[in-house]
DORO-35679 format. One record per atom (N, C-alpha, C): residue in three letters; atom name; residue number from 1; x, y, z. Coordinates in steps of 0.2 Angstrom, whole numbers, padded with zeros to 4 digits. Each point is the difference from the previous one (the first is absolute). Example, Ala and Ser with C-alpha at 12.3 -4.5 7.8 and 13.67 -1.06 7.14 Angstrom:
! DORO-35679
<res: ALA | atom: N | n: 1 | X: 0066 | Y: -0028 | Z: 0039>
<res: ALA | atom: CA | n: 1 | X: -0004 | Y: 0006 | Z: 0000>
<res: ALA | atom: C | n: 1 | X: 0004 | Y: 0006 | Z: 0000>
<res: SER | atom: N | n: 2 | X: -0002 | Y: 0005 | Z: -0004>
<res: SER | atom: CA | n: 2 | X: 0004 | Y: 0006 | Z: 0001>
<res: SER | atom: C | n: 2 | X: -0004 | Y: 0005 | Z: 0003>
//
This chain:
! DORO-35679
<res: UNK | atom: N | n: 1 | X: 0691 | Y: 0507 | Z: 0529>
<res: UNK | atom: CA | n: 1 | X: -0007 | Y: -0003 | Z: 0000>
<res: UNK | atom: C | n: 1 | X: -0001 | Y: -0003 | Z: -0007>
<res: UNK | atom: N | n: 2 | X: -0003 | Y: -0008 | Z: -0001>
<res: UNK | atom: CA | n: 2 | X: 0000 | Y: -0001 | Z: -0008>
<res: UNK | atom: C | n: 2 | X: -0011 | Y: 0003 | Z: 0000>
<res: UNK | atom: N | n: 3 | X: 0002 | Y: -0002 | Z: -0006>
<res: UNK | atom: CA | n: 3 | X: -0006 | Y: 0003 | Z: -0003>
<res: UNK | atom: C | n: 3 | X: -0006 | Y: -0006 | Z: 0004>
<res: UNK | atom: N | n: 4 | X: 0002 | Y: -0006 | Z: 0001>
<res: UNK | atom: CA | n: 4 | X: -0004 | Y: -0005 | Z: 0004>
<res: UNK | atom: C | n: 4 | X: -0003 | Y: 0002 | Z: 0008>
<res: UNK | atom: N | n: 5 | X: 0005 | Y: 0004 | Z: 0003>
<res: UNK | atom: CA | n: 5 | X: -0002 | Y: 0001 | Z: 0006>
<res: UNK | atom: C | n: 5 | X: -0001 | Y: 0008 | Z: -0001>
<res: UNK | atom: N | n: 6 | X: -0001 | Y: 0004 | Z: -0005>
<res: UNK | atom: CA | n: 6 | X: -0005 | Y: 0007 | Z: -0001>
<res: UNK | atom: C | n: 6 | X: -0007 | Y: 0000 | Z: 0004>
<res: UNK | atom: N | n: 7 | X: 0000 | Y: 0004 | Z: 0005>
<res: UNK | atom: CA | n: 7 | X: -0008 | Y: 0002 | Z: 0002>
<res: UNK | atom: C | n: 7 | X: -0005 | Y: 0005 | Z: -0004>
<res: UNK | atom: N | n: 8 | X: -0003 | Y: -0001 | Z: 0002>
<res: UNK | atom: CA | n: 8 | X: -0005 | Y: 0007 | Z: -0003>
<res: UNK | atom: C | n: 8 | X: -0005 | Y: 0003 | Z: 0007>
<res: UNK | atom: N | n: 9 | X: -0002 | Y: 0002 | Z: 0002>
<res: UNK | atom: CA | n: 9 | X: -0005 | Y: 0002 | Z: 0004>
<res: UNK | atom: C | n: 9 | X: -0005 | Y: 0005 | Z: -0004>
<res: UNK | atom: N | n: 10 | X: -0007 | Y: -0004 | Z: 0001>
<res: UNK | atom: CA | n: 10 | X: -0006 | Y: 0002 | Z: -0005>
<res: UNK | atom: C | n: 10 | X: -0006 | Y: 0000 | Z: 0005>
<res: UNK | atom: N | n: 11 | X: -0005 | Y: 0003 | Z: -0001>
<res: UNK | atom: CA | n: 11 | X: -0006 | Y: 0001 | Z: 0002>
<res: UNK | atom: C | n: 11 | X: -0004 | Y: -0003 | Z: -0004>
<res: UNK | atom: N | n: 12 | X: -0003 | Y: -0006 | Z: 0004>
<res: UNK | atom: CA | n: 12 | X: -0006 | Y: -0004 | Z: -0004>
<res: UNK | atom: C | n: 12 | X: -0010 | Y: 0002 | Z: 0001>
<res: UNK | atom: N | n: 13 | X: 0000 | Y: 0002 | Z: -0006>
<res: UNK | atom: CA | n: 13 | X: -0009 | Y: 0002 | Z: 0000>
<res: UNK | atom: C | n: 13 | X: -0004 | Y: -0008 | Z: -0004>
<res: UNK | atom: N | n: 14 | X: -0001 | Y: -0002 | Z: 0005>
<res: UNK | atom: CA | n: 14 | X: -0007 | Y: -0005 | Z: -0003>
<res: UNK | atom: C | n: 14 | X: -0009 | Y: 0002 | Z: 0000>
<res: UNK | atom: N | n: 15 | X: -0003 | Y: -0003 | Z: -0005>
<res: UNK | atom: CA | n: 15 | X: -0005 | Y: 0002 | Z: 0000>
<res: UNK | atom: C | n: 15 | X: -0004 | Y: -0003 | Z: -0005>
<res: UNK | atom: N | n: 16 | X: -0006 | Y: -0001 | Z: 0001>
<res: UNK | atom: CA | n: 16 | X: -0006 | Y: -0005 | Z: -0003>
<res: UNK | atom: C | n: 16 | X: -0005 | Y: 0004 | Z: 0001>
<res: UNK | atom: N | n: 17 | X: -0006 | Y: -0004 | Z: -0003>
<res: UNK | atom: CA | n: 17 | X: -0007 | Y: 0002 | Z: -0002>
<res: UNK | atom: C | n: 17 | X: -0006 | Y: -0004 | Z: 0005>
<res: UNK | atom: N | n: 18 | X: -0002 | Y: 0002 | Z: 0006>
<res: UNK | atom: CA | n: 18 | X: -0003 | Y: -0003 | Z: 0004>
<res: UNK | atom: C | n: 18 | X: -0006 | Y: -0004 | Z: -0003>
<res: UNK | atom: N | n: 19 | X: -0002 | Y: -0005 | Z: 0000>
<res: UNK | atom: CA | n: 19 | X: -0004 | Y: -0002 | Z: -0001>
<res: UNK | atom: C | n: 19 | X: -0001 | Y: -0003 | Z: -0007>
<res: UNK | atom: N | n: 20 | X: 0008 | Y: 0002 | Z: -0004>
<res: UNK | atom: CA | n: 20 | X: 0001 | Y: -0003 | Z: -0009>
<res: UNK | atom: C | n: 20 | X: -0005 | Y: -0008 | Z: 0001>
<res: UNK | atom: N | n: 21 | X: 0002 | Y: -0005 | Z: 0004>
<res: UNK | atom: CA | n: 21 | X: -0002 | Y: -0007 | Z: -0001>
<res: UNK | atom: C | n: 21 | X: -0008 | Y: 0001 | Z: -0001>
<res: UNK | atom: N | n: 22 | X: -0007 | Y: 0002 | Z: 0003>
<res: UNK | atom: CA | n: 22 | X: -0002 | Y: 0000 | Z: 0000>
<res: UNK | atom: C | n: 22 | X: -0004 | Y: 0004 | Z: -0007>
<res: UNK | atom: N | n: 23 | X: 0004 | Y: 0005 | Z: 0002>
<res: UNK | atom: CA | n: 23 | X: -0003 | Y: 0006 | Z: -0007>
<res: UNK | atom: C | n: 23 | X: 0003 | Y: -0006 | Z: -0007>
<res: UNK | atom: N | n: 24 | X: 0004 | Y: -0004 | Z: -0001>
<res: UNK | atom: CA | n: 24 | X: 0002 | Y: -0003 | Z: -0007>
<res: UNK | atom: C | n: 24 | X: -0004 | Y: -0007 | Z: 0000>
<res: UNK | atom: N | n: 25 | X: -0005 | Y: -0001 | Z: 0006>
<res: UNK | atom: CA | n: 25 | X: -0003 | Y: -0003 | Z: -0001>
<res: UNK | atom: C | n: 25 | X: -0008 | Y: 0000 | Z: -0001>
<res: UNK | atom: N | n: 26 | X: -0001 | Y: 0006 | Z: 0001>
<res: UNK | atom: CA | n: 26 | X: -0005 | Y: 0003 | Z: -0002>
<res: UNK | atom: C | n: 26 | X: -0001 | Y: 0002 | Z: -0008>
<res: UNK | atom: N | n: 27 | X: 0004 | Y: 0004 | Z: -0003>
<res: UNK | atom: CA | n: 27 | X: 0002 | Y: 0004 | Z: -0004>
<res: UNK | atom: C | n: 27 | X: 0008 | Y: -0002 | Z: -0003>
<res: UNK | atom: N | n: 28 | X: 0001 | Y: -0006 | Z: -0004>
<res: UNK | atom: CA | n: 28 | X: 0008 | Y: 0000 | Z: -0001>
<res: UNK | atom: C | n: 28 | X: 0000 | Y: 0005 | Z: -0005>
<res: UNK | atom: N | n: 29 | X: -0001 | Y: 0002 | Z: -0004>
<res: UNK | atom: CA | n: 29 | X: -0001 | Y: 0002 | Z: -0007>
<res: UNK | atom: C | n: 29 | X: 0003 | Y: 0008 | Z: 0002>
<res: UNK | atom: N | n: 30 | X: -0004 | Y: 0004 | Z: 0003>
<res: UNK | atom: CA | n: 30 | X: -0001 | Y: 0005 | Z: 0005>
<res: UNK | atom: C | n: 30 | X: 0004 | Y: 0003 | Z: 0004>
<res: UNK | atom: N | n: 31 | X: 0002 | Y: -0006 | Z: 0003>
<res: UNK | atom: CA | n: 31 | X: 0006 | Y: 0000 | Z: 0006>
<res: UNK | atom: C | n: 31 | X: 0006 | Y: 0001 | Z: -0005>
<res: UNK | atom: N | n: 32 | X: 0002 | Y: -0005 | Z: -0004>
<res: UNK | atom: CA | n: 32 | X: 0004 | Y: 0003 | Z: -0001>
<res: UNK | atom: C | n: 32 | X: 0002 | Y: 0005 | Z: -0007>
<res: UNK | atom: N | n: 33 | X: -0006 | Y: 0002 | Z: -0002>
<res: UNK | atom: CA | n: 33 | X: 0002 | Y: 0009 | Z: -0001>
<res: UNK | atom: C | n: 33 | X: 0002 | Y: 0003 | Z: 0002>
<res: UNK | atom: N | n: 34 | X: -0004 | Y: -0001 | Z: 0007>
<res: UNK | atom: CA | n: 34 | X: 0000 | Y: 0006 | Z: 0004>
<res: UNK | atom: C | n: 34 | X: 0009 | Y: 0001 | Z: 0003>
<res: UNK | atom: N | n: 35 | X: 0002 | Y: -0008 | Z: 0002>
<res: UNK | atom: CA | n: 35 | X: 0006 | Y: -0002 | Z: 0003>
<res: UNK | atom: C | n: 35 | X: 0005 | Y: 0007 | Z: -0005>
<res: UNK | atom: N | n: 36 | X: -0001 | Y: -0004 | Z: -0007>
<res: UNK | atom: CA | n: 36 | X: 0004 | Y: 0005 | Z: -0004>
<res: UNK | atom: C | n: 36 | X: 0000 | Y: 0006 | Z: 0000>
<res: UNK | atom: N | n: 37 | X: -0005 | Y: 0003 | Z: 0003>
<res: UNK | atom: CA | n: 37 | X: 0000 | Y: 0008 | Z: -0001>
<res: UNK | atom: C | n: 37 | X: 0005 | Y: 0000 | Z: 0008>
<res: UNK | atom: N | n: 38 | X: -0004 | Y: 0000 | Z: 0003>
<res: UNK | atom: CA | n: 38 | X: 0005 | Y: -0001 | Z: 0004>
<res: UNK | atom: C | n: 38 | X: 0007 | Y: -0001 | Z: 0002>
<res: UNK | atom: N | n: 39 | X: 0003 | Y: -0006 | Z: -0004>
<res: UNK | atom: CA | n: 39 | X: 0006 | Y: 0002 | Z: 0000>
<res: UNK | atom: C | n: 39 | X: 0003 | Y: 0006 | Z: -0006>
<res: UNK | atom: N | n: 40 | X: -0004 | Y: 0001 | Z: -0004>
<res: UNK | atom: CA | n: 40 | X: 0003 | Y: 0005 | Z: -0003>
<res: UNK | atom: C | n: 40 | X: 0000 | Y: 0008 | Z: 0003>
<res: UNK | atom: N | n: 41 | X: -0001 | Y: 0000 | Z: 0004>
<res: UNK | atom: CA | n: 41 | X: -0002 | Y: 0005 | Z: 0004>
<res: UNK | atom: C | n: 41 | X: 0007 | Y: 0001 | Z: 0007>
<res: UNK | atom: N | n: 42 | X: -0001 | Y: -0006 | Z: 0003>
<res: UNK | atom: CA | n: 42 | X: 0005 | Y: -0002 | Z: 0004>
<res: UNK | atom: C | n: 42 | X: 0005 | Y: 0002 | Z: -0001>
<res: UNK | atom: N | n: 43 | X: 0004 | Y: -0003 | Z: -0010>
<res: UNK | atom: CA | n: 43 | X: 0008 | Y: -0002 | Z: 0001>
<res: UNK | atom: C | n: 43 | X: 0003 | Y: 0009 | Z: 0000>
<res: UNK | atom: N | n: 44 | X: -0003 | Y: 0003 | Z: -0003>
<res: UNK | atom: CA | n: 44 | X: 0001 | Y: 0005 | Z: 0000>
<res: UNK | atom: C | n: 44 | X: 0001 | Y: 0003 | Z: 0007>
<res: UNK | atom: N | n: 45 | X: -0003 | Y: 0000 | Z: 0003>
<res: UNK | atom: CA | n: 45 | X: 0003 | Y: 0003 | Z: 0007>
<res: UNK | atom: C | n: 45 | X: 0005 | Y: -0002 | Z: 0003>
<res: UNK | atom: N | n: 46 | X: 0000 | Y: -0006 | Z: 0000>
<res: UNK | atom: CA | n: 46 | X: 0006 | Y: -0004 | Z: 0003>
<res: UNK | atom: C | n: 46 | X: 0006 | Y: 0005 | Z: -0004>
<res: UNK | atom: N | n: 47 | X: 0002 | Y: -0003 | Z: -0005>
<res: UNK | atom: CA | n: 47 | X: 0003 | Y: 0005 | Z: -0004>
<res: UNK | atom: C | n: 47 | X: 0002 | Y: 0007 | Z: 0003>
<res: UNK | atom: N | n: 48 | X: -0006 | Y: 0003 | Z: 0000>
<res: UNK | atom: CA | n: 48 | X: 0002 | Y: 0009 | Z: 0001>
<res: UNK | atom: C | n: 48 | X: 0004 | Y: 0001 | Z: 0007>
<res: UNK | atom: N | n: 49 | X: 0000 | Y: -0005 | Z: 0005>
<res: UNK | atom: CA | n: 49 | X: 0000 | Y: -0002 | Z: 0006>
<res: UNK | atom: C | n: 49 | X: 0008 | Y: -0003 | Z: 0001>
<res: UNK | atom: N | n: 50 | X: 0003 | Y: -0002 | Z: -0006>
<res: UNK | atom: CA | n: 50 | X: 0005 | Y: -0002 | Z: -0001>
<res: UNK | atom: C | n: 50 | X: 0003 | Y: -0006 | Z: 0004>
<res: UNK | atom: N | n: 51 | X: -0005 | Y: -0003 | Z: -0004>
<res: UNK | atom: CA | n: 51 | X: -0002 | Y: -0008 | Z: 0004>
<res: UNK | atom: C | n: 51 | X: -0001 | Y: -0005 | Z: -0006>
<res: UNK | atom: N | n: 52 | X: -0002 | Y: -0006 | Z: 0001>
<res: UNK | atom: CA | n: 52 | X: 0006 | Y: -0006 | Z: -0005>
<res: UNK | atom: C | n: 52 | X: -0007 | Y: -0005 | Z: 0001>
<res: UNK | atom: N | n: 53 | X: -0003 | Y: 0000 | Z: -0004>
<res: UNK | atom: CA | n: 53 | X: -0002 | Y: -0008 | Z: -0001>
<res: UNK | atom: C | n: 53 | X: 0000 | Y: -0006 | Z: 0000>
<res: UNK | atom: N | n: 54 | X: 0002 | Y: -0006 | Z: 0006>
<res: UNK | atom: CA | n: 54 | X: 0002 | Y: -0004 | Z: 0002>
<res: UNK | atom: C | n: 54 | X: -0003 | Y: -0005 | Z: -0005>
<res: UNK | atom: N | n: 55 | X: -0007 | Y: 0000 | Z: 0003>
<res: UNK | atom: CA | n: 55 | X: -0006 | Y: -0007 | Z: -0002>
<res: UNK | atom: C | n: 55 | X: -0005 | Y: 0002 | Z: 0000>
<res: UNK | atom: N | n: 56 | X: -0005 | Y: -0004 | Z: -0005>
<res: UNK | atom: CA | n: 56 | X: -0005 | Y: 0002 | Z: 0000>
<res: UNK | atom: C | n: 56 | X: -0004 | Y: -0007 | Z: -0001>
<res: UNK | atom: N | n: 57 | X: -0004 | Y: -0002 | Z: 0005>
<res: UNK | atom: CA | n: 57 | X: -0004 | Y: -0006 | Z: -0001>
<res: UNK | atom: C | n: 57 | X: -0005 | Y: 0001 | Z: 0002>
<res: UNK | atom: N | n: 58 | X: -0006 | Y: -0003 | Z: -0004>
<res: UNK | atom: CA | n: 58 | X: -0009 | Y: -0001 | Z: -0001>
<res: UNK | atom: C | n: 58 | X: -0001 | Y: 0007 | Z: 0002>
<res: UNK | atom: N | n: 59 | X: -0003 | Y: 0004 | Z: 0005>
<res: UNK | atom: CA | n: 59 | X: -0001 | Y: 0008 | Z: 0003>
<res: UNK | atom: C | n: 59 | X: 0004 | Y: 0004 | Z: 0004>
<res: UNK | atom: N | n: 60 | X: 0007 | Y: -0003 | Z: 0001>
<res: UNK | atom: CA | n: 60 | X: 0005 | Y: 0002 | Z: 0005>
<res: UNK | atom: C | n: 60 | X: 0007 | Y: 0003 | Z: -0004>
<res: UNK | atom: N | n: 61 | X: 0003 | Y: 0004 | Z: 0003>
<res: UNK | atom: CA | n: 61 | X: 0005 | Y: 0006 | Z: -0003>
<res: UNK | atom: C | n: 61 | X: 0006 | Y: -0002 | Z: 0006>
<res: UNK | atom: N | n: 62 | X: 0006 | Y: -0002 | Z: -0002>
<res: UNK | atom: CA | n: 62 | X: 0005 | Y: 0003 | Z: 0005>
<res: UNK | atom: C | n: 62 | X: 0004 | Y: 0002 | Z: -0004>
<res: UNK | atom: N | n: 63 | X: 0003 | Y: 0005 | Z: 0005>
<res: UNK | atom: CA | n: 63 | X: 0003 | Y: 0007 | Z: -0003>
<res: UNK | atom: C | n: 63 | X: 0005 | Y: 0001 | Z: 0006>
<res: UNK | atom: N | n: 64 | X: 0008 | Y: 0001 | Z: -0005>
<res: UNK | atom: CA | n: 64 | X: 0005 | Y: 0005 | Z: 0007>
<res: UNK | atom: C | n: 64 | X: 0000 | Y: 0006 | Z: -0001>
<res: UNK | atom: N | n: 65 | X: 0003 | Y: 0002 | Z: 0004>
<res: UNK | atom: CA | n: 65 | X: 0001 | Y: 0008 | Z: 0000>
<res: UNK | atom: C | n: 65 | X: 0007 | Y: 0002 | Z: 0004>
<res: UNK | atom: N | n: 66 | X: 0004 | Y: 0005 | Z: -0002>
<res: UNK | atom: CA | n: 66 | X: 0007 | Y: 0002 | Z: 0003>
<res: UNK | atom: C | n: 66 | X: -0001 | Y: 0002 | Z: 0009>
<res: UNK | atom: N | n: 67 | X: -0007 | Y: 0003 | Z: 0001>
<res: UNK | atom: CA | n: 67 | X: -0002 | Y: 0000 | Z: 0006>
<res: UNK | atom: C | n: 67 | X: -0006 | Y: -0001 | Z: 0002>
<res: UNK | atom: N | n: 68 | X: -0001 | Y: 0001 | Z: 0008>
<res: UNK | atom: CA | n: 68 | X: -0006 | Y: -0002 | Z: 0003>
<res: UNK | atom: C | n: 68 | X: -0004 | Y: 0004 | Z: -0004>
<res: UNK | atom: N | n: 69 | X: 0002 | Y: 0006 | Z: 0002>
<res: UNK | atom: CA | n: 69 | X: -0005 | Y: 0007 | Z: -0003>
<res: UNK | atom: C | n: 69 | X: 0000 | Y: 0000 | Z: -0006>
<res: UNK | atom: N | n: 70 | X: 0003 | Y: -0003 | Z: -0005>
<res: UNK | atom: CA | n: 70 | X: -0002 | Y: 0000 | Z: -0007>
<res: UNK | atom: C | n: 70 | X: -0006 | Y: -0003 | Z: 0001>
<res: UNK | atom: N | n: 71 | X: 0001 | Y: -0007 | Z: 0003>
<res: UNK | atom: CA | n: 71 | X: -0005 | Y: -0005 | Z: 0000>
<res: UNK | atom: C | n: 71 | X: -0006 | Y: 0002 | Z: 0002>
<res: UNK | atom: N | n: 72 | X: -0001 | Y: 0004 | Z: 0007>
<res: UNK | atom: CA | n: 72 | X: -0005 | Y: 0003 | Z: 0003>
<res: UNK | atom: C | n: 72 | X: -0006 | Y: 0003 | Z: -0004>
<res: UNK | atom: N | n: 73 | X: 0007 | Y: 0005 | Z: -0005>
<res: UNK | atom: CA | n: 73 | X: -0004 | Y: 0005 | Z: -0003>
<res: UNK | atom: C | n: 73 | X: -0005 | Y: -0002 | Z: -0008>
<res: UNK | atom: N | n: 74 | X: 0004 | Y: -0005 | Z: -0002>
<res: UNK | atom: CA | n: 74 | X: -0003 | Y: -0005 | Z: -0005>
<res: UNK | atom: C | n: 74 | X: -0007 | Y: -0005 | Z: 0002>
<res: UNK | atom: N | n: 75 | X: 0000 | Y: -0001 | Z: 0004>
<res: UNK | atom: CA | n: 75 | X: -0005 | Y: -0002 | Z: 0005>
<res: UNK | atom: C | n: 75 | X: -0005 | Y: 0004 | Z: -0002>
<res: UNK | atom: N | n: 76 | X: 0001 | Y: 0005 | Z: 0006>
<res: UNK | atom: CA | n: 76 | X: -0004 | Y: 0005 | Z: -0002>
<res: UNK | atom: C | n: 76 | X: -0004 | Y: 0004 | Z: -0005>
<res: UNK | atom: N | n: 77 | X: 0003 | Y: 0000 | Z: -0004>
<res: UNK | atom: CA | n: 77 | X: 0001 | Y: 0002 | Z: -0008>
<res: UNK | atom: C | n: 77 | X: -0006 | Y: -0006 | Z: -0003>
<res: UNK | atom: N | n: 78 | X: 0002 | Y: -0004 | Z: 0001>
<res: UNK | atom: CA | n: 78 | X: -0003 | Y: -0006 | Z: -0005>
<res: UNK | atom: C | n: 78 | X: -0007 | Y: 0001 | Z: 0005>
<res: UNK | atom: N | n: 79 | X: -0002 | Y: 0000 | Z: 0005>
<res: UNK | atom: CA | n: 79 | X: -0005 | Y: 0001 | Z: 0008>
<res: UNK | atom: C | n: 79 | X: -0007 | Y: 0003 | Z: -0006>
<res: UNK | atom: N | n: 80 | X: 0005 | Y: 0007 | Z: -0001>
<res: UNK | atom: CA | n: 80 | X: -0004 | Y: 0004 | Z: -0002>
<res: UNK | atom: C | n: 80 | X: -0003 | Y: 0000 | Z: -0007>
<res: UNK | atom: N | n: 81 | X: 0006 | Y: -0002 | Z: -0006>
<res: UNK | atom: CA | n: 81 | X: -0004 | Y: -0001 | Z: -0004>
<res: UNK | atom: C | n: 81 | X: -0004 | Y: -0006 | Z: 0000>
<res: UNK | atom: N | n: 82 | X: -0001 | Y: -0005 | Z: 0002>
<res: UNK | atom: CA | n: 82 | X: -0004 | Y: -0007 | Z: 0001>
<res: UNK | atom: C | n: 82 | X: -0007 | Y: 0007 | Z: 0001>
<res: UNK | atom: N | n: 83 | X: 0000 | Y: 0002 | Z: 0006>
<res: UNK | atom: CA | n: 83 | X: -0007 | Y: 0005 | Z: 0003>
<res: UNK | atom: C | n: 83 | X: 0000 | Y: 0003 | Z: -0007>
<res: UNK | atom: N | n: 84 | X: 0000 | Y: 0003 | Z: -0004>
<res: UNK | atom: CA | n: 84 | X: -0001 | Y: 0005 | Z: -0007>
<res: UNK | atom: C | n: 84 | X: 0000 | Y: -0004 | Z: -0005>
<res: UNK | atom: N | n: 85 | X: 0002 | Y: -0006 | Z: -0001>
<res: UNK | atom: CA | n: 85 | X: -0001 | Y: -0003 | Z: -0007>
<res: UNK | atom: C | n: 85 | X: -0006 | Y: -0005 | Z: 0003>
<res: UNK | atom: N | n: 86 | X: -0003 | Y: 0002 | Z: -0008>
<res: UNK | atom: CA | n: 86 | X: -0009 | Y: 0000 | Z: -0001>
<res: UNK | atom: C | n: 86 | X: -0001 | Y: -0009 | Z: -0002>
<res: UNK | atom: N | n: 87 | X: 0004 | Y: -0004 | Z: 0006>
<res: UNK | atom: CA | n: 87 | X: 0000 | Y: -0008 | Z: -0002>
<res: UNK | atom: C | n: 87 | X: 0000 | Y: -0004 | Z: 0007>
<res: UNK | atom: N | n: 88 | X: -0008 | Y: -0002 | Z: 0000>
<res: UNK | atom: CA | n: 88 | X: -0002 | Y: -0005 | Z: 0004>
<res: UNK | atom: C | n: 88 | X: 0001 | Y: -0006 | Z: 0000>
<res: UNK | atom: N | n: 89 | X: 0000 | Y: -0006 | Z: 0006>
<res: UNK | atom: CA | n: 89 | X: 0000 | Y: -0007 | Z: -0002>
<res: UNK | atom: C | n: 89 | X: -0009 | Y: 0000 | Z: 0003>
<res: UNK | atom: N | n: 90 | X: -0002 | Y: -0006 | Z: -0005>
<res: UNK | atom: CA | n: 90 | X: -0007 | Y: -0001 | Z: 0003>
<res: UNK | atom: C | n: 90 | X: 0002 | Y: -0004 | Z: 0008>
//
């Protein structure tokens, strides 16, 4: 097998910010604070989860992972701290 035809099998976690368009239209300045806080928050998870960061564009994160259940549980993880971190979009 050359290095050209190597697979990898990975589980993919995508994820955004509902409503970024209009929150950045409201509040650009704010928005994107907030965005930052939030991704610093985020990469780390990803991370602990043992998971790889693909892309990151305007309020969206794709990230792989070696499996489903990495991916699930990183989910998860990120789920909750969003709910405990003390950062709102207008």
């Amino acid at each position: 097998m050359t290095d050209r035809s190597k697979r990898k099998l990975v589980a993919i976690l995508a994820a955004d910010i509902v409503g970024y368009s209009r929150h950045i239209g409201r509040d650009e300045d704010g928005t994107i604070a907030a965005l930052r806080k939030h991704t610093a928050a985020v990469l780390p998870i990803v991370a602990e989860h043992d998971g790889r960061v693909v892309d990151t564009a305007g309020d969206g994160i794709l990230a792989e992972f070696p499996s489903a259940v990495r991916a699930v549980e990183a989910g998860i993880a990120i789920q909750r701290g969003m709910e405990g971190l003390a950062l709102t979009f207008l």
